[in-house]
VOZA-696792 format. One record per atom (N, C-alpha, C): residue number from 1; residue in one letter; atom name; x, y, z. Coordinates in nm, 4 decimals. Example, Ala and Ser with C-alpha at 12.3 -4.5 7.8 and 13.67 -1.06 7.14 Angstrom:
BEGIN
+-----+------+------+----------+----------+----------+
: seq : type : atom :       c1 :       c2 :       c3 :
+-----+------+------+----------+----------+----------+
:   1 :    a :    N :   1.3190 :  -0.5690 :   0.7800 :
:   1 :    a :   CA :   1.2300 :  -0.4500 :   0.7800 :
:   1 :    a :    C :   1.3200 :  -0.3300 :   0.7800 :
:   2 :    s :    N :   1.2850 :  -0.2250 :   0.7080 :
:   2 :    s :   CA :   1.3670 :  -0.1060 :   0.7140 :
:   2 :    s :    C :   1.2900 :   0.0030 :   0.7870 :
+-----+------+------+----------+----------+----------+
//
This chain:
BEGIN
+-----+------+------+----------+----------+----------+
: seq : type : atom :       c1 :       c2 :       c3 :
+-----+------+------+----------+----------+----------+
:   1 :    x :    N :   0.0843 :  -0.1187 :   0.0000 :
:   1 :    x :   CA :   0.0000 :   0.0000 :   0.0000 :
:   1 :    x :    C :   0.0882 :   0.1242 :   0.0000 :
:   2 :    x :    N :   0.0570 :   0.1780 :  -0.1193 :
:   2 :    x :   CA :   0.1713 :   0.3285 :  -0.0941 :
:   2 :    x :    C :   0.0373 :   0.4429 :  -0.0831 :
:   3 :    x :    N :   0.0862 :   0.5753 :  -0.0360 :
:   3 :    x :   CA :   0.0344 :   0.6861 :   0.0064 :
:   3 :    x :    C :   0.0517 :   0.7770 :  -0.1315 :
:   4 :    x :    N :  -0.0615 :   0.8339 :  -0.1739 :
:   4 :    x :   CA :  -0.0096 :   0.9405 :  -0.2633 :
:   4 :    x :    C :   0.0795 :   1.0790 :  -0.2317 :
:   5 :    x :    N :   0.1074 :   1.1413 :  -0.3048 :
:   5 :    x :   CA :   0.1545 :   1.2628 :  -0.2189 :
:   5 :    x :    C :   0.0593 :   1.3610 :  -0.1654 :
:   6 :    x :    N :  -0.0424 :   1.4001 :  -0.1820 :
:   6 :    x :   CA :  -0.1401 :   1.4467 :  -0.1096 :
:   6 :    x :    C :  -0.1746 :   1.3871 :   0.0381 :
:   7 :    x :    N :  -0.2036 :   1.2929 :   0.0221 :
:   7 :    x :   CA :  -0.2466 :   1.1709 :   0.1285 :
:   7 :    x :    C :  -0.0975 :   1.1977 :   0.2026 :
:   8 :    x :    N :   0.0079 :   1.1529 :   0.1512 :
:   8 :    x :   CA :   0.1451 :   1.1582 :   0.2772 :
:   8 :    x :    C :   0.1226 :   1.3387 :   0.3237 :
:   9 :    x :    N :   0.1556 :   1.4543 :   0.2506 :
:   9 :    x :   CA :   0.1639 :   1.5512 :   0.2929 :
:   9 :    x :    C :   0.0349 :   1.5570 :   0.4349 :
:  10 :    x :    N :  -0.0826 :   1.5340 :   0.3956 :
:  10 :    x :   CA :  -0.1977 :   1.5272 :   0.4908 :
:  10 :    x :    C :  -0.1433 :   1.4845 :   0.6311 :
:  11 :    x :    N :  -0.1027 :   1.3133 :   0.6037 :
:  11 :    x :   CA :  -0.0067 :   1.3014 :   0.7671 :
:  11 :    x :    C :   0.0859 :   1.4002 :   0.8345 :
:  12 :    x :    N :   0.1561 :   1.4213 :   0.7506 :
:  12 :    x :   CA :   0.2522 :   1.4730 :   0.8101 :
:  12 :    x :    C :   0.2029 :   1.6402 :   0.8583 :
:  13 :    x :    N :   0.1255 :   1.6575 :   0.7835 :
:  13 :    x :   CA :   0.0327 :   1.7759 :   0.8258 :
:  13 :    x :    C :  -0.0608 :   1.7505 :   1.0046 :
:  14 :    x :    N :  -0.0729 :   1.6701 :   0.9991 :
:  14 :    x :   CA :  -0.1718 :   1.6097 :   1.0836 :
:  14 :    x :    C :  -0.0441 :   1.5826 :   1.2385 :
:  15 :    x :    N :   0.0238 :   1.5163 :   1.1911 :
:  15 :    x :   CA :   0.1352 :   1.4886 :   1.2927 :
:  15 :    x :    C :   0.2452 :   1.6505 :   1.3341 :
:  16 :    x :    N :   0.2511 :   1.6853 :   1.2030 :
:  16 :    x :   CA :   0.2869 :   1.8238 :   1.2585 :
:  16 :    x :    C :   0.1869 :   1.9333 :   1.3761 :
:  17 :    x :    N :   0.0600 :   1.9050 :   1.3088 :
:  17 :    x :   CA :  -0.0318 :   1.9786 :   1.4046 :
:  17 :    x :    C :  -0.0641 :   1.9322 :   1.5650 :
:  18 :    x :    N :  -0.0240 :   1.8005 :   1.5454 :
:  18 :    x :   CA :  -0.0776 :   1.7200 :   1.6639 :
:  18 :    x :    C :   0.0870 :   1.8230 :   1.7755 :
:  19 :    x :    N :   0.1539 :   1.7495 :   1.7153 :
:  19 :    x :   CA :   0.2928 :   1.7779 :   1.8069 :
:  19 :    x :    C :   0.2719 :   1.9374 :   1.8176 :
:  20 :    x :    N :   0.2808 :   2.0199 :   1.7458 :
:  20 :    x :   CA :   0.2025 :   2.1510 :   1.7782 :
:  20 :    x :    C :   0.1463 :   2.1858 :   1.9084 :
:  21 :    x :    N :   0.0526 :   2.1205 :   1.8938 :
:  21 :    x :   CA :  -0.0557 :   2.1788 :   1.9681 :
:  21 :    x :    C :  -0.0299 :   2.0935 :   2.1103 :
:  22 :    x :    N :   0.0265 :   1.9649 :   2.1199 :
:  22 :    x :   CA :   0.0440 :   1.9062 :   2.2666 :
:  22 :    x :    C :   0.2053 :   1.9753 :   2.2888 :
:  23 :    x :    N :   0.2726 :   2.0214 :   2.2372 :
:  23 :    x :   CA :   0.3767 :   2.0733 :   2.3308 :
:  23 :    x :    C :   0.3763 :   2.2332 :   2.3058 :
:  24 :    x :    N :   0.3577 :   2.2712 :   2.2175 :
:  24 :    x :   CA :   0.3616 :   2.4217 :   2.2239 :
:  24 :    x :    C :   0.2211 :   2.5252 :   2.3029 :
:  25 :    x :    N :   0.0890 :   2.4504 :   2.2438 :
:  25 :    x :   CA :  -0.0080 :   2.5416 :   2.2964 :
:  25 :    x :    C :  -0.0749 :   2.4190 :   2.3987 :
:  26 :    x :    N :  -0.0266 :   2.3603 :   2.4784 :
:  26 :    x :   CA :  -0.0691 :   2.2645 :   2.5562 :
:  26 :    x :    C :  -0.2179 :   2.2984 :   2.6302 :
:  27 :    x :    N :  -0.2525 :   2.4496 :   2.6472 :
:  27 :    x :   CA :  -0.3778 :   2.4770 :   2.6946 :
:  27 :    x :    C :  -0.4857 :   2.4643 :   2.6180 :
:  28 :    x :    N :  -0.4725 :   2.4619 :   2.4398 :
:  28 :    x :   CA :  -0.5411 :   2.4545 :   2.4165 :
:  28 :    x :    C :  -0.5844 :   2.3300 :   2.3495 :
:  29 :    x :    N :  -0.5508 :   2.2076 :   2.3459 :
:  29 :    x :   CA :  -0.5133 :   2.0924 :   2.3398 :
:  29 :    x :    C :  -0.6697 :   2.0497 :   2.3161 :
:  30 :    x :    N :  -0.7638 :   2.1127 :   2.4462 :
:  30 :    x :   CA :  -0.9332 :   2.0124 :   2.4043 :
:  30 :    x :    C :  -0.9613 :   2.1008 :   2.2579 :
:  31 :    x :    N :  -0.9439 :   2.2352 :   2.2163 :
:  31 :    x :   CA :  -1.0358 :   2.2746 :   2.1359 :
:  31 :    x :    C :  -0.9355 :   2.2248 :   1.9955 :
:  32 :    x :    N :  -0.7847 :   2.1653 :   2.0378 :
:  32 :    x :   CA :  -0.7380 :   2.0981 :   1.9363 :
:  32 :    x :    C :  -0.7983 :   1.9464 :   1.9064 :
:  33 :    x :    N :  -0.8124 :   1.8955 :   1.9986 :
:  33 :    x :   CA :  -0.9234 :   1.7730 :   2.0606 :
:  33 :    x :    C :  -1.0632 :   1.7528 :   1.9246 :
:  34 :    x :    N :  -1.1148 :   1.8641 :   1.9728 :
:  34 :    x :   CA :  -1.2012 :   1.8762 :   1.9038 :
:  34 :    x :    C :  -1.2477 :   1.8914 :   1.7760 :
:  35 :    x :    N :  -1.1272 :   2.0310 :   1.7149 :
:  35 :    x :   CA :  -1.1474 :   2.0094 :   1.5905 :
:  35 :    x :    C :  -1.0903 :   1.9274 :   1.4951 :
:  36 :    x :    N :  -1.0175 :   1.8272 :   1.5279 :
:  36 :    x :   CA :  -0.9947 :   1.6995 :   1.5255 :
:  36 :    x :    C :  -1.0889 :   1.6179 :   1.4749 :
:  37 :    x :    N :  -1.2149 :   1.6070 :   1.5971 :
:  37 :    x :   CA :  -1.2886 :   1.5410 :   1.5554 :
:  37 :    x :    C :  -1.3763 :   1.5482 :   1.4577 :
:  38 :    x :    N :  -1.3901 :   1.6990 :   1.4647 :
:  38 :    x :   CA :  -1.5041 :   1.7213 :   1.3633 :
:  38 :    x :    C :  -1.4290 :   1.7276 :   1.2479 :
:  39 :    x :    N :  -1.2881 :   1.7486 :   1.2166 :
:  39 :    x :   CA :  -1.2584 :   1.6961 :   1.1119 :
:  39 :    x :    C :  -1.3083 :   1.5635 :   1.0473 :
:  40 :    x :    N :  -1.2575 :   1.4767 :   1.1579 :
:  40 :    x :   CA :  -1.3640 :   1.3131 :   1.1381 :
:  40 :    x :    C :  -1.4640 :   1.3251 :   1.0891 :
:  41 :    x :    N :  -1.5253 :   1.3625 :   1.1421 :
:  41 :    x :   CA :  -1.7021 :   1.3263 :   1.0995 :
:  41 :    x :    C :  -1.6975 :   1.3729 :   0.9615 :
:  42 :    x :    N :  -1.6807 :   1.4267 :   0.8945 :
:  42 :    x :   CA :  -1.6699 :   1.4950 :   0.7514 :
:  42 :    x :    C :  -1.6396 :   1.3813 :   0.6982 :
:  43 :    x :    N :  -1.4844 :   1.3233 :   0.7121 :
:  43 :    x :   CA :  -1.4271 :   1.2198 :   0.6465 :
:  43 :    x :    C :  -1.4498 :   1.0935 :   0.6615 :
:  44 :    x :    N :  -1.5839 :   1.0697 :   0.7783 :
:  44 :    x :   CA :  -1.6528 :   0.9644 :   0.7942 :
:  44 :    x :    C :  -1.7417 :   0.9716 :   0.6364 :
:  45 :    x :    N :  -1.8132 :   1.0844 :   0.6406 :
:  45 :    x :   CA :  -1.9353 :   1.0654 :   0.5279 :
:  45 :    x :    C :  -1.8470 :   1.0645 :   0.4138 :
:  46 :    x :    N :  -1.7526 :   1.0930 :   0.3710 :
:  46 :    x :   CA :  -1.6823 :   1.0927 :   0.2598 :
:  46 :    x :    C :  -1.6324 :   0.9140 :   0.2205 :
:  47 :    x :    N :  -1.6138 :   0.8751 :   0.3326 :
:  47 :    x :   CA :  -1.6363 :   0.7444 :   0.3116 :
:  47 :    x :    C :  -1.7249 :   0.6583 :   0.2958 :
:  48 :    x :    N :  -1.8520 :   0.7120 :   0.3389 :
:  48 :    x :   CA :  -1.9737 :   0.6165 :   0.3192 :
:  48 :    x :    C :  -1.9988 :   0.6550 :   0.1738 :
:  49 :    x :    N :  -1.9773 :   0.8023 :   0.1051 :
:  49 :    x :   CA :  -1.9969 :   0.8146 :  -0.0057 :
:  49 :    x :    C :  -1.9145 :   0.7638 :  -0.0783 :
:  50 :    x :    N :  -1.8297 :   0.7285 :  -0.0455 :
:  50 :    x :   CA :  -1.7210 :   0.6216 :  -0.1457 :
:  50 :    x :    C :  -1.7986 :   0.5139 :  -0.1537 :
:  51 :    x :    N :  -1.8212 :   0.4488 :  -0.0233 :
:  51 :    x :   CA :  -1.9353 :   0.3203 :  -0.0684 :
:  51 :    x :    C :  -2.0506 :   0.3115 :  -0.1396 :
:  52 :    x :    N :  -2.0921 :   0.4118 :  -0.1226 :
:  52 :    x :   CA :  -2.2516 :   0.4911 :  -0.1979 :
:  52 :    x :    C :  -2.2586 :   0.5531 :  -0.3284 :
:  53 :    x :    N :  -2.1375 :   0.5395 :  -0.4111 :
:  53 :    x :   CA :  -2.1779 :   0.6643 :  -0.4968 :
:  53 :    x :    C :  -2.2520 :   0.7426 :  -0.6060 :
:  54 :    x :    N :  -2.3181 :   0.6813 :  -0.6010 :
:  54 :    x :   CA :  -2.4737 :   0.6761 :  -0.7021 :
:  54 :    x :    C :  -2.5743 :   0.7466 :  -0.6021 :
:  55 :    x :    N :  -2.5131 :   0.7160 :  -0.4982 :
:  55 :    x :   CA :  -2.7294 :   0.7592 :  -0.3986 :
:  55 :    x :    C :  -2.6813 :   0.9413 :  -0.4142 :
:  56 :    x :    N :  -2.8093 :   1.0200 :  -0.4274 :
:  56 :    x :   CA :  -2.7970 :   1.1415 :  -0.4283 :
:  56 :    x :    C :  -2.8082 :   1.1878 :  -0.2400 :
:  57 :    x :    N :  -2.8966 :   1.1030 :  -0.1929 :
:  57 :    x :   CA :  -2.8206 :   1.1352 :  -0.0622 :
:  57 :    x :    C :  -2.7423 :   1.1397 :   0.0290 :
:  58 :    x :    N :  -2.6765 :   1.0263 :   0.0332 :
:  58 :    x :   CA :  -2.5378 :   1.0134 :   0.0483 :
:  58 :    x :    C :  -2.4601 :   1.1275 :   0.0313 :
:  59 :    x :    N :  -2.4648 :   1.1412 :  -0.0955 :
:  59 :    x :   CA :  -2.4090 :   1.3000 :  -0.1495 :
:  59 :    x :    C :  -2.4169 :   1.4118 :  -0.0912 :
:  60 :    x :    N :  -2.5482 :   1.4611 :  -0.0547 :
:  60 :    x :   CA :  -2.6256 :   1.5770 :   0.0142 :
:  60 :    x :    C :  -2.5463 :   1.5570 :   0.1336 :
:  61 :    x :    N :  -2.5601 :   1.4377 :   0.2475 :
:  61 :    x :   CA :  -2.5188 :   1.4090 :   0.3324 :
:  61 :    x :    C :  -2.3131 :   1.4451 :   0.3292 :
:  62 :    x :    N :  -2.2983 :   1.3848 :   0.2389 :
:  62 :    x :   CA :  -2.1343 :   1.3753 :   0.2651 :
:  62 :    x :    C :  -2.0993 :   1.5675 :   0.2055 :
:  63 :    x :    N :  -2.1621 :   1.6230 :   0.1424 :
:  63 :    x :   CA :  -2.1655 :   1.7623 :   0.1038 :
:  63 :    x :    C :  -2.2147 :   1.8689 :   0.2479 :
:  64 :    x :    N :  -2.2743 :   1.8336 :   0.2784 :
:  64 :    x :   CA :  -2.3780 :   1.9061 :   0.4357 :
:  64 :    x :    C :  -2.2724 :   1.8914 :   0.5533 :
:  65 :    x :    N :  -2.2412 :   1.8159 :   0.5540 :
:  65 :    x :   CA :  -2.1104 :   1.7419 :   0.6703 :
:  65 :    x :    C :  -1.9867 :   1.7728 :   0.6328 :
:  66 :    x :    N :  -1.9599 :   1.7390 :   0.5739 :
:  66 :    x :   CA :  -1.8361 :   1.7847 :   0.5116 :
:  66 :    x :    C :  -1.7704 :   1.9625 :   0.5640 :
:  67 :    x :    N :  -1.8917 :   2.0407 :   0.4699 :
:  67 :    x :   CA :  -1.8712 :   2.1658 :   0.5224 :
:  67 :    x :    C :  -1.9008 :   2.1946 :   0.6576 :
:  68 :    x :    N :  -1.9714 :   2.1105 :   0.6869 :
:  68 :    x :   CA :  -2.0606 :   2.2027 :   0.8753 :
:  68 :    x :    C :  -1.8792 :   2.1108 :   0.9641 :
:  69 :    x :    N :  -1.8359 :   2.0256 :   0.8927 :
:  69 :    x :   CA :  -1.7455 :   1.9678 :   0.9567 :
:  69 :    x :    C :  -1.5889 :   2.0966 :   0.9428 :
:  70 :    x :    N :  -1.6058 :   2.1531 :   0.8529 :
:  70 :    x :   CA :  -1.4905 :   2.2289 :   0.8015 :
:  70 :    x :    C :  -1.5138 :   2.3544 :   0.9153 :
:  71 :    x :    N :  -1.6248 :   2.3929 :   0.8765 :
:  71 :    x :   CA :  -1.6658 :   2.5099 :   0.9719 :
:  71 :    x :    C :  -1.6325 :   2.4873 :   1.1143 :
:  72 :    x :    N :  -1.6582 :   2.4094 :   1.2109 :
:  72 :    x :   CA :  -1.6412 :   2.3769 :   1.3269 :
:  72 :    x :    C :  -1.5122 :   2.3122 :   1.3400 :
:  73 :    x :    N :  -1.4284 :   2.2952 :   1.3046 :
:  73 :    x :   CA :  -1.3043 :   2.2912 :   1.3190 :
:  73 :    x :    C :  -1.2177 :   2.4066 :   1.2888 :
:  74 :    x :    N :  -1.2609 :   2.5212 :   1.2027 :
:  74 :    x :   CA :  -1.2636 :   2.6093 :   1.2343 :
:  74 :    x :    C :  -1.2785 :   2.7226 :   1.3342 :
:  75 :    x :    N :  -1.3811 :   2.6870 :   1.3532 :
:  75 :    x :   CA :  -1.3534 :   2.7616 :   1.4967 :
:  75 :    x :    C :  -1.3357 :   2.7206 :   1.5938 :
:  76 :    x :    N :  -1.3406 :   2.5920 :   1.6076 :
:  76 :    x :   CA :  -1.2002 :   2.5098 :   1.7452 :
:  76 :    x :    C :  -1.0915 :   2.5974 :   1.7304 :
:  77 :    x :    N :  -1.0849 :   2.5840 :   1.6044 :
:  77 :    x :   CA :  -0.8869 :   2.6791 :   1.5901 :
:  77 :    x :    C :  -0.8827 :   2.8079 :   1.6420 :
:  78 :    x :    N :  -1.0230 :   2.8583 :   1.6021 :
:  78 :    x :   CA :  -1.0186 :   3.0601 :   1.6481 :
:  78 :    x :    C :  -1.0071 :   3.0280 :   1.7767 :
:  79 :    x :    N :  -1.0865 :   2.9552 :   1.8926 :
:  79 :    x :   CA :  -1.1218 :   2.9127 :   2.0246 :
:  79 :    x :    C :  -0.9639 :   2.8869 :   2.0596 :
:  80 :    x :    N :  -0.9177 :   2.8100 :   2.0006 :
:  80 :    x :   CA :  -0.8162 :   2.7577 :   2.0551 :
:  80 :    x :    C :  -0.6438 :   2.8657 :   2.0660 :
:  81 :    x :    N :  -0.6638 :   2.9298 :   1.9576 :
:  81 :    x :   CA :  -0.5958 :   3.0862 :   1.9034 :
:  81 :    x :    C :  -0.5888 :   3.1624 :   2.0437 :
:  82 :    x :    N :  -0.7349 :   3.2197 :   2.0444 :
:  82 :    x :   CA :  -0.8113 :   3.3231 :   2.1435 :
:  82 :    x :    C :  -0.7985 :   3.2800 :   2.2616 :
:  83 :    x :    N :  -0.8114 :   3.1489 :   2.3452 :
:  83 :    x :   CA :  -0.7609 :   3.1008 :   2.4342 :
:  83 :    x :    C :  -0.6603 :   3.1478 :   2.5099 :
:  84 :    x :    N :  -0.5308 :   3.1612 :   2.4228 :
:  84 :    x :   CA :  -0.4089 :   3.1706 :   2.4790 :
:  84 :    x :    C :  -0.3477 :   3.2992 :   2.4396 :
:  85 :    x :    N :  -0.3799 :   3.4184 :   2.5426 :
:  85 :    x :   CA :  -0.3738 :   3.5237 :   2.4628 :
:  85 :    x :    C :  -0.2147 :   3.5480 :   2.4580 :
:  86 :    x :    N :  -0.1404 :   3.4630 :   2.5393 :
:  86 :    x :   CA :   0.0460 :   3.4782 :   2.5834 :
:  86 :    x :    C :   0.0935 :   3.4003 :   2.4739 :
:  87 :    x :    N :   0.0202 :   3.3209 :   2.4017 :
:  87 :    x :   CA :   0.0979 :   3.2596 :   2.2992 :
:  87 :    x :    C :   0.1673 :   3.3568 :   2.1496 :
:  88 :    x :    N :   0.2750 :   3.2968 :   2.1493 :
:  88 :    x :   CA :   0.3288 :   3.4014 :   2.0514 :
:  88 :    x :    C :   0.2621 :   3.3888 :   1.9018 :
:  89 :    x :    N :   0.2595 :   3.5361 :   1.8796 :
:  89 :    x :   CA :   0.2192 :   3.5380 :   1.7342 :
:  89 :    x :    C :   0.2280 :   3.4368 :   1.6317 :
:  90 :    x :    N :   0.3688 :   3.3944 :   1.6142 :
:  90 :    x :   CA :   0.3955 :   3.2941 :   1.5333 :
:  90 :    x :    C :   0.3621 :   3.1301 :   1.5368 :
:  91 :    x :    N :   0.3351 :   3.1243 :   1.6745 :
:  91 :    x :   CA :   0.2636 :   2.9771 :   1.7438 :
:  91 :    x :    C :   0.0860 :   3.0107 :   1.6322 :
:  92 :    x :    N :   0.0313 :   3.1288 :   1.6810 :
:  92 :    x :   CA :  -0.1067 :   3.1194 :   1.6479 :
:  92 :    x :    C :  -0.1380 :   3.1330 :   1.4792 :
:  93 :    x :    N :  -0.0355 :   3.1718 :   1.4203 :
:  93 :    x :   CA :  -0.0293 :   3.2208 :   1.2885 :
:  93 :    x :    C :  -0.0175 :   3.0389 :   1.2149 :
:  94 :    x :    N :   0.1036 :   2.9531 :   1.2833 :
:  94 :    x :   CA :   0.1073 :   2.8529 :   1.2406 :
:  94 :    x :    C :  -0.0325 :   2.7450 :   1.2353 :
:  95 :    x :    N :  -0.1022 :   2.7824 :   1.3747 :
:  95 :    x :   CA :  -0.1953 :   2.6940 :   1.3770 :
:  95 :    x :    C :  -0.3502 :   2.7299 :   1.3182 :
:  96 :    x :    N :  -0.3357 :   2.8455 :   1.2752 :
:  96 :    x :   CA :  -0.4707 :   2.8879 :   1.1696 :
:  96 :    x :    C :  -0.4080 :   2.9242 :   1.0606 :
:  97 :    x :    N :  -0.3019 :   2.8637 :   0.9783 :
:  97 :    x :   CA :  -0.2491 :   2.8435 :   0.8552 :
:  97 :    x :    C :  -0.2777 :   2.7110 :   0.8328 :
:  98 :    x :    N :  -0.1988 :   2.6154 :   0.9319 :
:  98 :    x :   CA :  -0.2392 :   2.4636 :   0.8859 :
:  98 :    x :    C :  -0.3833 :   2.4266 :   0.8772 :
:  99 :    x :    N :  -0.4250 :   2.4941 :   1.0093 :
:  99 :    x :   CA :  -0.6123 :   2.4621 :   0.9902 :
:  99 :    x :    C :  -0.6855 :   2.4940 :   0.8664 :
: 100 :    x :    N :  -0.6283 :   2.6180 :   0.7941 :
: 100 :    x :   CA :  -0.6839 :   2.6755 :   0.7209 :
: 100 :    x :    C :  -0.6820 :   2.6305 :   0.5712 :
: 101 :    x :    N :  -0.5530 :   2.5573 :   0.5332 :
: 101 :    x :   CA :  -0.5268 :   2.4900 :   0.4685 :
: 101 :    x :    C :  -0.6107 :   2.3537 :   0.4324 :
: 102 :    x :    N :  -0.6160 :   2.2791 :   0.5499 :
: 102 :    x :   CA :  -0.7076 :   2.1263 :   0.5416 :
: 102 :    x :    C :  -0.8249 :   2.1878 :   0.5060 :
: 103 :    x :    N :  -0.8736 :   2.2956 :   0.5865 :
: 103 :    x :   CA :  -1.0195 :   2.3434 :   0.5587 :
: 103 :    x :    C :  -1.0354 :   2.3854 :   0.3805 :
: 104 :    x :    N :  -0.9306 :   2.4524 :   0.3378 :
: 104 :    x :   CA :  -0.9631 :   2.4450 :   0.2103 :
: 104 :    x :    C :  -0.9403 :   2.3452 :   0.0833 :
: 105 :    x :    N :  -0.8410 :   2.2823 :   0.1434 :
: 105 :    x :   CA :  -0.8025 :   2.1246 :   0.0285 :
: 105 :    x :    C :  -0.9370 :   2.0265 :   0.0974 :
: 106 :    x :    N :  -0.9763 :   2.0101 :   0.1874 :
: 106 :    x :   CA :  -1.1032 :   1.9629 :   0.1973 :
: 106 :    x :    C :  -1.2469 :   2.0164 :   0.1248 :
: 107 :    x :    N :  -1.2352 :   2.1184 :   0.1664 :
: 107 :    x :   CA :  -1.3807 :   2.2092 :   0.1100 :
: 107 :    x :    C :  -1.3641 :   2.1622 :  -0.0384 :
: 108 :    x :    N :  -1.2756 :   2.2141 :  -0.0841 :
: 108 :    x :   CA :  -1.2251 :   2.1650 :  -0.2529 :
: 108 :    x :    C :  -1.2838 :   2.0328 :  -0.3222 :
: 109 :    x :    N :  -1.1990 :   1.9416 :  -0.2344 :
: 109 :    x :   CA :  -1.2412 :   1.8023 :  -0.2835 :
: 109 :    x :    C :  -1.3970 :   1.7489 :  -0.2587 :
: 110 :    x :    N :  -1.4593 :   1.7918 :  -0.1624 :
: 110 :    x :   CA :  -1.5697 :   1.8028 :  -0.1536 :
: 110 :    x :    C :  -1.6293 :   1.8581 :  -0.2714 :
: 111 :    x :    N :  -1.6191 :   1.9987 :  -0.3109 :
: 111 :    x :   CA :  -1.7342 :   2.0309 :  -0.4041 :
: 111 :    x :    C :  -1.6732 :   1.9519 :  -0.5374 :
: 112 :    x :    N :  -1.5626 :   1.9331 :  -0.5627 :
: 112 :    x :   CA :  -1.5231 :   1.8330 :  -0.6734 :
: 112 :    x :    C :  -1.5904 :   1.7202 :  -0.7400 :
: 113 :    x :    N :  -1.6615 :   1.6849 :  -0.6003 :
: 113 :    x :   CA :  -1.7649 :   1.5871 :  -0.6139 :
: 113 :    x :    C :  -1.8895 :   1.6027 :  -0.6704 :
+-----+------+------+----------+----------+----------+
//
């Protein structure tokens, strides 16, 4: 099984953010927690629509989620930013660049669909 380069950059995106956020902004760690998850849930329905891909709801569904999933991980990140008002500029700049990024190579591939 190999990784495309999108797919590898994504990890390492993901592992960069993780290590991020548990040693540098350690306070804000749940609202990193979180938008985490709701990243998930997006990429849950994106998978059922892989299994599905003919049903138009499925679609609706993996389109509806997707974004409400983008959005709320979004603002985990502002939450999580705003949180820490001692954190340095460049800590908060990094972590609503990377967020901001998935949020839009996601949003993307979504409407692609």
């Amino acid at each position: 099984f190999r990784l495309g380069p999108m797919l590898l950059l994504h990890h390492i995106g993901c592992l960069a953010g993780l290590m991020f956020a548990f040693v540098v902004c350690p306070a804000g760690w749940p609202y990193f927690s979180a938008g985490a998850v709701a990243f998930e849930f997006g990429s849950a329905l994106l998978n059922l629509y892989c299994l599905y891909p003919h049903s138009r709801y499925v679609l609706w569904a993996y389109a509806s989620s997707m974004t409400c999933s983008n959005a709320a991980a979004g603002l985990c990140c502002a939450a999580m930013v705003l949180s820490q008002p001692s954190a340095a500029i460049g800590a908060k700049a990094f972590s609503a660049t990377l967020t901001g990024t998935f949020i839009l190579l996601r949003q993307k591939t979504c409407n692609d669909y």
